[in-house]
SEMIVO-698769 format. One record per residue: x, y, z of N, C-alpha, C in turn; residue number from 1. Coordinates in nm, 2 decimals, decimal comma. Last residue first. Example, Ala and Ser with C-alpha at 12.3 -4.5 7.8 and 13.67 -1.06 7.14 Angstrom:
residues 2
+--------+---------+--------+---------+----------+--------+--------+---------+--------+------+
: n.east : n.north :   n.up : ca.east : ca.north :  ca.up : c.east : c.north :   c.up : resi :
+--------+---------+--------+---------+----------+--------+--------+---------+--------+------+
:   1,28 :   -0,22 :   0,71 :    1,37 :    -0,11 :   0,71 :   1,29 :    0,00 :   0,79 :    2 :
:   1,32 :   -0,57 :   0,78 :    1,23 :    -0,45 :   0,78 :   1,32 :   -0,33 :   0,78 :    1 :
+--------+---------+--------+---------+----------+--------+--------+---------+--------+------+
end
This chain:
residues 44
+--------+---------+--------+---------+----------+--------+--------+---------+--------+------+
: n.east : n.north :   n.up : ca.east : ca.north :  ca.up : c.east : c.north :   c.up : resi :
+--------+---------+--------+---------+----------+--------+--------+---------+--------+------+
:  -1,62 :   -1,47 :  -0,63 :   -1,64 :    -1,59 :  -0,67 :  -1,81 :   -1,64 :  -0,71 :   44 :
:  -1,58 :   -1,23 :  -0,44 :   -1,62 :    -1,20 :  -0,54 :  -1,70 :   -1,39 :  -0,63 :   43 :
:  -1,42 :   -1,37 :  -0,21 :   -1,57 :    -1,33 :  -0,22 :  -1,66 :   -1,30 :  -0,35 :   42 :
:  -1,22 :   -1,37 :  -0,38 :   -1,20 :    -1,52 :  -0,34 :  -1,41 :   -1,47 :  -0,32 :   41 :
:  -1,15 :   -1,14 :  -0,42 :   -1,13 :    -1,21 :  -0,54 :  -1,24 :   -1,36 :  -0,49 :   40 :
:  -1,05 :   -1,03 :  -0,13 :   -1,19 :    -0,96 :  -0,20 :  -1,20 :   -1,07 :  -0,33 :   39 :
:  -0,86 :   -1,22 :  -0,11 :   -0,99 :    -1,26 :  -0,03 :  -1,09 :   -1,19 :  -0,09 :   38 :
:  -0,64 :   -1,16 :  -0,28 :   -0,70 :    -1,24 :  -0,30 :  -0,82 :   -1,29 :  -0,22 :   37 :
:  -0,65 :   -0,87 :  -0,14 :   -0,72 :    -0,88 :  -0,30 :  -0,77 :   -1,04 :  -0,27 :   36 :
:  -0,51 :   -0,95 :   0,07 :   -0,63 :    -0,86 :   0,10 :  -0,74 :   -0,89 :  -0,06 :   35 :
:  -0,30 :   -1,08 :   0,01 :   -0,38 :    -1,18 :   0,08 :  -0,51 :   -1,08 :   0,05 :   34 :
:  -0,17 :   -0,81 :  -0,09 :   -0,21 :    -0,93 :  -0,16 :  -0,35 :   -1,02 :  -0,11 :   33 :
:  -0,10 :   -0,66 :   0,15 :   -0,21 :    -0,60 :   0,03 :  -0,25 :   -0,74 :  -0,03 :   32 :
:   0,04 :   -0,86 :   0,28 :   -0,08 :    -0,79 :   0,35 :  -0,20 :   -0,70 :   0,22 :   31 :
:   0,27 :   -0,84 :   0,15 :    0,20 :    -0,96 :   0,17 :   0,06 :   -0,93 :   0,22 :   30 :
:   0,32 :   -0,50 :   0,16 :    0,34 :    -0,58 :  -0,01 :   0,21 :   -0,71 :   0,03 :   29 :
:   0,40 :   -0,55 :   0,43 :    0,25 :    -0,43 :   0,35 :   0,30 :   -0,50 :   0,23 :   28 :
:   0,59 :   -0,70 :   0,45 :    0,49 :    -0,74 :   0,53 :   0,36 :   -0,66 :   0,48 :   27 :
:   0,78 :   -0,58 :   0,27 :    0,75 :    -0,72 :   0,26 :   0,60 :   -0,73 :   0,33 :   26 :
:   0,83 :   -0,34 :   0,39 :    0,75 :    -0,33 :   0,29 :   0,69 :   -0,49 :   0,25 :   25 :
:   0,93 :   -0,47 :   0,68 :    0,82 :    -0,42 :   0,67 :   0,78 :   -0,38 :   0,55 :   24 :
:   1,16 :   -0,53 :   0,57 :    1,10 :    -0,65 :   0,61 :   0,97 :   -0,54 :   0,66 :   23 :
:   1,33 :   -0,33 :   0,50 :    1,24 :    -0,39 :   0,41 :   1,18 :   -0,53 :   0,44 :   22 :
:   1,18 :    0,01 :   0,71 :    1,26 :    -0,13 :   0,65 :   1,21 :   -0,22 :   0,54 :   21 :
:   0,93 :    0,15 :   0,73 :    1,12 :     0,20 :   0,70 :   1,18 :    0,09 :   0,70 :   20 :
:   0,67 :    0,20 :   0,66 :    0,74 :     0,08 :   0,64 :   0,87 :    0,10 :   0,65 :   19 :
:   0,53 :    0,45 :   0,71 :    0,49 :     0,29 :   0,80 :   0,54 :    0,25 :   0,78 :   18 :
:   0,73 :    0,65 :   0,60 :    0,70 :     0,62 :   0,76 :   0,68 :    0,51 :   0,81 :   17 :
:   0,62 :    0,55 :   0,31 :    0,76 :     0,59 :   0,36 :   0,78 :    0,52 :   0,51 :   16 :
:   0,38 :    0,59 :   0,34 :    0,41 :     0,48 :   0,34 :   0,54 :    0,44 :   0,34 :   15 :
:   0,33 :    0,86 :   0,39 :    0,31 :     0,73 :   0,48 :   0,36 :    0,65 :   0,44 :   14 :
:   0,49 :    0,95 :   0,14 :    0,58 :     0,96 :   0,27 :   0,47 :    0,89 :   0,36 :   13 :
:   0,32 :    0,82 :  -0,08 :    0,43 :     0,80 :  -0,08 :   0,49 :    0,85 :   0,07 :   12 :
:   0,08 :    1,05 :   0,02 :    0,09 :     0,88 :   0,04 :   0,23 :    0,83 :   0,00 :   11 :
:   0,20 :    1,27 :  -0,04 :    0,16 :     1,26 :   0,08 :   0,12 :    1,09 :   0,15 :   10 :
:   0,24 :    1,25 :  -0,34 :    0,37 :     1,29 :  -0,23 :   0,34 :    1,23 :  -0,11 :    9 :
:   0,02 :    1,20 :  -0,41 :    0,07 :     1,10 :  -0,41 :   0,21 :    1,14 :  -0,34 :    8 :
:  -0,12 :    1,47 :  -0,36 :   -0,20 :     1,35 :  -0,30 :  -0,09 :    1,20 :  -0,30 :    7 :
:   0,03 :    1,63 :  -0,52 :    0,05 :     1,62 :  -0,38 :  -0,02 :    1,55 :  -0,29 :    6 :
:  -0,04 :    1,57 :  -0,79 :    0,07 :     1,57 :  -0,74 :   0,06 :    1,56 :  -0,60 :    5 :
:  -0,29 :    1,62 :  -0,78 :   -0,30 :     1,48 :  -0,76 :  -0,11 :    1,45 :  -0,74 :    4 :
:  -0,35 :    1,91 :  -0,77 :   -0,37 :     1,82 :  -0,67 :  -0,31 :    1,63 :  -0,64 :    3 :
:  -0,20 :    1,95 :  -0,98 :   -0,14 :     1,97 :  -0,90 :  -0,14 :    1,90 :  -0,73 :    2 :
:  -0,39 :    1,87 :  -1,18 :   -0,26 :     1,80 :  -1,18 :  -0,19 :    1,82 :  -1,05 :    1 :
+--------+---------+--------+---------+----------+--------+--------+---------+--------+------+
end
């Protein structure tokens, strides 16, 4: 438990860091997506 506590602290503050605005969560939010829908789009 403890581990997976601090595994999600530590990704929560990257992702804190990489995105400090919210025109940057927009751009990782749009960036994850397009990402799925191409693994989706291969998968076919």
């Amino acid at each position: 438990m403890r581990k997976i506590l601090t595994a999600m602290t530590l990704v929560g503050a990257l992702a804190v860091s990489a995105c400090n605005t919210v025109e940057g969560v927009g751009r990782d939010v749009a960036s994850a997506g397009n990402t799925v829908a191409k693994t989706a789009d291969k998968s076919k």
